[in-house]
C-alpha positions, 0 to 999 in steps of 0.5 A: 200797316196795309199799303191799301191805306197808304198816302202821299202828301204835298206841301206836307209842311210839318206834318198835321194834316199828315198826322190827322190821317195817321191817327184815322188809320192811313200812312204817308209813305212819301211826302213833298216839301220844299222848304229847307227850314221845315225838312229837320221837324218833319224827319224827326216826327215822321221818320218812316216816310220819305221826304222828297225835298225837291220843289214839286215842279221839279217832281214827275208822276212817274217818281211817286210811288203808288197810293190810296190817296194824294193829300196836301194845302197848296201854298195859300198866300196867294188867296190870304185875305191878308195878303194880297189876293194876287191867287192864280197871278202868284206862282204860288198859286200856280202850284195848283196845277201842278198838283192837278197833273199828279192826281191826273197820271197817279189816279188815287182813290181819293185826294184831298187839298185844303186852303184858306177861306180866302180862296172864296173871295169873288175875285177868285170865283173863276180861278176857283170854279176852274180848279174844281173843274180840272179835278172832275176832269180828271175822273173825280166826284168833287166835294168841298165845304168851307169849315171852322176847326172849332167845329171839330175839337180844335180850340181856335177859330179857323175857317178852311176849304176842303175840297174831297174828290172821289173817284167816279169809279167808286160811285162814291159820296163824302158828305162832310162830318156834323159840327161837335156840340162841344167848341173847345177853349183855350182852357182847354188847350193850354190851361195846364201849362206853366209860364212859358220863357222868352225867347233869347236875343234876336229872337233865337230859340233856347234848346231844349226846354222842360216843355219843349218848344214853349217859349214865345217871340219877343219884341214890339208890336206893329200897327196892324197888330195893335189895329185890333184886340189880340185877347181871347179869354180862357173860355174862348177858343183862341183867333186863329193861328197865323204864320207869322210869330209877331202876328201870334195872339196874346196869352189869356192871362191879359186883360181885353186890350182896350179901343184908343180910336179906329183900328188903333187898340192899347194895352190897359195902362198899368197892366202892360206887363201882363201882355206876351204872345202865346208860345210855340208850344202853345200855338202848337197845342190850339192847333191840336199837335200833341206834346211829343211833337217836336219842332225843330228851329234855330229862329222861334219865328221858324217854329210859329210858321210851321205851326201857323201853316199846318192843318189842325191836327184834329181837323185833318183827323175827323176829315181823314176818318170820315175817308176811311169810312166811306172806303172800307164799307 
């Protein structure tokens, strides 16, 4: 591999958008990940690069080797329209800047940073403005565009922020790859799958499986999660996968769960056996990781937020090939 199209990657998680501009073309020679819980599923999936297990406060641009590109999600919890929006108020949030201060000292030809759609929300509007403008200060042309995974033959419903910066030396423009005519469904996804199992007592995984990690969180179910219908059909693409395993959607199989009263939904009397969250595997098939991508975990609920946190493999592909595009012309 040309070290001309080499990367580095924060908060590379388990690796999807990693893995998008692998199949473009470019390599991750260095990644950044904090969490001890992801460390074994990325080493195994990604054993040619180096993963800095450090924090990225504690990480100096001196140690990071040089590359074409910087890629990463900062943690988007603080912008979640789920959460509780507390953004640049939440240390997480702050983790922005520092990776504001990398792209500053390494001066890649382009970096790449995707968030929630969140981010957008007006309480967020200077935050949000005031990171764009700390990019461009630090000699990048700045694009972004909130985009719907579906668009780009993920079968799932998820809208993201990509922010793409440029160089300004390279007198360079990113204009954002045209939605595909054909939205991919869960048929599509997971449609060939067997039956999946459940997990073991306290929500332990079962080792080694014949199809690996297809096996799905048990337990009850929360109000919030009951406030809604969690069913799409096998010709919809799946709602959009979170990070948390008992937030996970319904298996396709389940009949639409019905409307008892405001934000209160049931399970159709009679059938509530037909109802169990999709599994790991399957998560991992809407978010478009292939089959060979092993998640490594002692808790499911482990594997769920992995997968819930990742880039769609195939977002991060379509994004990362329009890249390598523009910088090989």
């Amino acid at each position: 591999m040309s070290k001309d199209f080499s990367v580095v990657s924060f908060f590379s998680g388990a690796g999807g958008l990693d893995l998008g501009f692998e199949k473009a073309g470019f390599h991750t020679i260095w990644a950044n990940e904090f969490d001890k819980t992801i460390w074994a599923t990325f080493e195994r999936n990604f054993p040619h690069t180096k993963l800095d297990r450090r924090s990225i406060t504690d990480v100096d641009a001196s140690e990071i080797p040089d590359s074409i590109g910087i890629i990463g999600g900062p943690p988007c919890q603080s912008w979640s329209e789920a959460g509780a929006r507390r953004g640049i108020e939440d240390k997480r949030g702050q983790l922005f800047y520092d990776y504001i201060r990398i792209l500053k000292v390494k001066q890649p030809k382009f970096f790449l940073v995707e968030n929630v759609a969140g981010i957008l929300h007006p309480k967020h509007a200077d935050a949000f403005q005031g990171f764009l403008k700390e990019f461009e200060d630090c000699g990048y042309d700045i694009f972004w565009q909130l985009v719907d995974a579906n668009d780009y033959n993920v079968p799932e419903t998820r809208k993201r922020v990509i922010i793409i910066g440029y160089r300004k030396d390279l007198k360079k423009k990113f204009v954002f790859p045209a939605p595909k005519e054909y939205k991919p469904t869960l048929k599509d996804a997971i449609g060939d799958l067997p039956t999946a199992i459940p997990a073991k007592e306290k929500n332990k995984t079962n080792g080694e499986l014949q199809i690996p990690n297809h096996e799905y969180m048990i337990g009850g179910w929360s109000s919030i999660f009951m406030s809604r219908n969690r069913v799409r059909g096998w010709n919809e693409p799946s709602f959009t996968i979170q990070a948390g395993g008992r937030q996970a959607p319904l298996h396709p199989s389940a009949p639409a769960m019905q409307k008892a009263s405001t934000d209160k939904f049931e399970f159709v009397k009679g059938q509530e056996s037909a109802y169990r969250r999709l599994s790991v595997r399957e998560c991992a098939r809407i978010q478009t990781f292939p089959d060979d991508f092993i998640f490594v975990y002692t808790d499911v609920a482990v594997g769920y937020k992995m997968i819930g946190n990742a880039v769609p493999v195939n977002l991060a592909f379509e994004i990362a090939k329009q890249i390598m595009e523009d910088l090989t012309e």
